[in-house]
N, C-alpha and C positions, 0 to 999 in steps of 0.2 A: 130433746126436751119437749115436754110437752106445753100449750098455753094456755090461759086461764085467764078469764075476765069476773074481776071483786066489786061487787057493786055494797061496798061498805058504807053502817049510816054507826054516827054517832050515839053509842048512849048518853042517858043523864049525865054518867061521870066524863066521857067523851067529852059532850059538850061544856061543860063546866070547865075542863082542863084544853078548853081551844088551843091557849097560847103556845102550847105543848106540842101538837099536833105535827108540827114537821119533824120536830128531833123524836117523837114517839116512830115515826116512821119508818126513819133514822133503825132506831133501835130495831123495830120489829126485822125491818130488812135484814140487821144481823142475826135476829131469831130463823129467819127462813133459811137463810143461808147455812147454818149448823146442820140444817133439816135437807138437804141439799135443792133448795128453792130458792128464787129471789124475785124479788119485783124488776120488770124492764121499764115500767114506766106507772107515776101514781100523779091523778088532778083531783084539784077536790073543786068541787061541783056547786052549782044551782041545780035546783029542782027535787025531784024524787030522792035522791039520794045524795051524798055527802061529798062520799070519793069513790072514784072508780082506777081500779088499780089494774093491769095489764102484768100478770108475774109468769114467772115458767117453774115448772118440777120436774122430775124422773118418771113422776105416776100420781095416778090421782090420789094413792094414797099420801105421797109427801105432802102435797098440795093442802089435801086438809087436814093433814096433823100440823103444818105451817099456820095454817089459819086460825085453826083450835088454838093453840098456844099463843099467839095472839089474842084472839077474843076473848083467852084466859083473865086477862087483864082487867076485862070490864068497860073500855073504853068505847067498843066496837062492834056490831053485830054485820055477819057479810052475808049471802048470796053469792054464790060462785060457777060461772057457768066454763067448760071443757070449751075453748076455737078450738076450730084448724083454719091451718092455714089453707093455699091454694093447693099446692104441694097434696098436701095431708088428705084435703078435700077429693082429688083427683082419685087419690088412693081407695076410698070409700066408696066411690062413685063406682070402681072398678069390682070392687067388692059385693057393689051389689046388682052388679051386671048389663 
């Protein structure tokens, strides 16, 4: 599986529906997981952004049909950037000789 770092901010509706906010989570995680993704870990944040979520998928593309469907909602706009691990990283490194 692949991993993925969400650096999610609140829209107007987002933020209006704070109290919301964990069981929305809640929920989305079940959304990912249909899509065969899940969150490993979500904080929500000071500063620049809101929440920053840590999730895994199969491919990039589950990754952002997971996210789309989410942000479908209105609640949410993300940024999403491709880790590797160490592992992974080694791999790449090899790759490019």
């Amino acid at each position: 599986m692949a991993n993925y770092v969400a650096l999610i901010d609140w829209t107007e509706k987002g933020v209006g529906a704070f109290k919301d906010t964990v069981d929305r989570s809640e929920e989305a995680n079940k959304a990912f997981e249909a899509l065969g993704a899940r969150f490993k870990d979500i904080y929500w944040t000071l500063g620049g952004h809101d929440i920053v979520a840590i999730l895994e998928a199969p491919d990039d593309e589950s990754a952002a049909a997971a996210l789309l469907a989410v942000a479908a909602g209105g609640n949410i706009r993300s940024q999403t950037m491709r880790a590797f691990s160490a592992d992974e990283m080694r791999g790449v490194i090899e790759r490019a000789g």
